[in-house]
N, C-alpha and C positions, 0 to 999 in steps of 0.2 A: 504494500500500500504506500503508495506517495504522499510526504508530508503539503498535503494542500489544505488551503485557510478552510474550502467549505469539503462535508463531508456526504459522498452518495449514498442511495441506499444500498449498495453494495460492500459499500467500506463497515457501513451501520451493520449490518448482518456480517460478515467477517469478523470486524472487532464482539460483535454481543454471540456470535453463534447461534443466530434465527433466519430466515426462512427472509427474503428481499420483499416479502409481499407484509411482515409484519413489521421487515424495518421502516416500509416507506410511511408506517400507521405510526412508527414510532415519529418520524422525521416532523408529519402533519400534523402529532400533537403539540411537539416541541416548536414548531413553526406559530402555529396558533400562540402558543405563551409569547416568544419574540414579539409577533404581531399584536396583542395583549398591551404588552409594554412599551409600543412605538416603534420599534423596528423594522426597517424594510427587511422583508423577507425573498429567498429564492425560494420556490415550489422542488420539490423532491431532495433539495438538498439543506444543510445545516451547518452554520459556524462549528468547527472544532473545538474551540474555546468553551463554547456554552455544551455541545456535547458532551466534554470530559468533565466541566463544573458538574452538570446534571447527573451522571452518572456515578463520577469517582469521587467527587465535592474538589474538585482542585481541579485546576487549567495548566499541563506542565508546557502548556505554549504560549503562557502568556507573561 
């Protein structure tokens, strides 16, 4: 996997070990909270940064 800023649903399922069809469910909730909080968002994909906050509580990219 390539260290890029936004992360696919492919990367999503790689890194969590589920199914591309749950990550993209995972991508669209976590998009909806950015969007929530003011963010412009991309559809299918997700900042790294708020990905590893949300998941591991720490950003080691940032």
């Amino acid at each position: 996997m390539k260290e890029n800023y936004l992360l696919t649903a492919g990367d999503v399922a790689e890194v969590l070990g589920i199914s591309k069809g749950h990550a993209y469910k995972l991508i669209r909730e976590l998009n909806e909270e950015l969007k929530a909080s003011g963010y412009l968002i991309v559809a299918g994909k997700i900042p790294r940064a708020f990905f590893e906050t949300k998941f591991y509580g720490y950003s080691q990219t940032a």
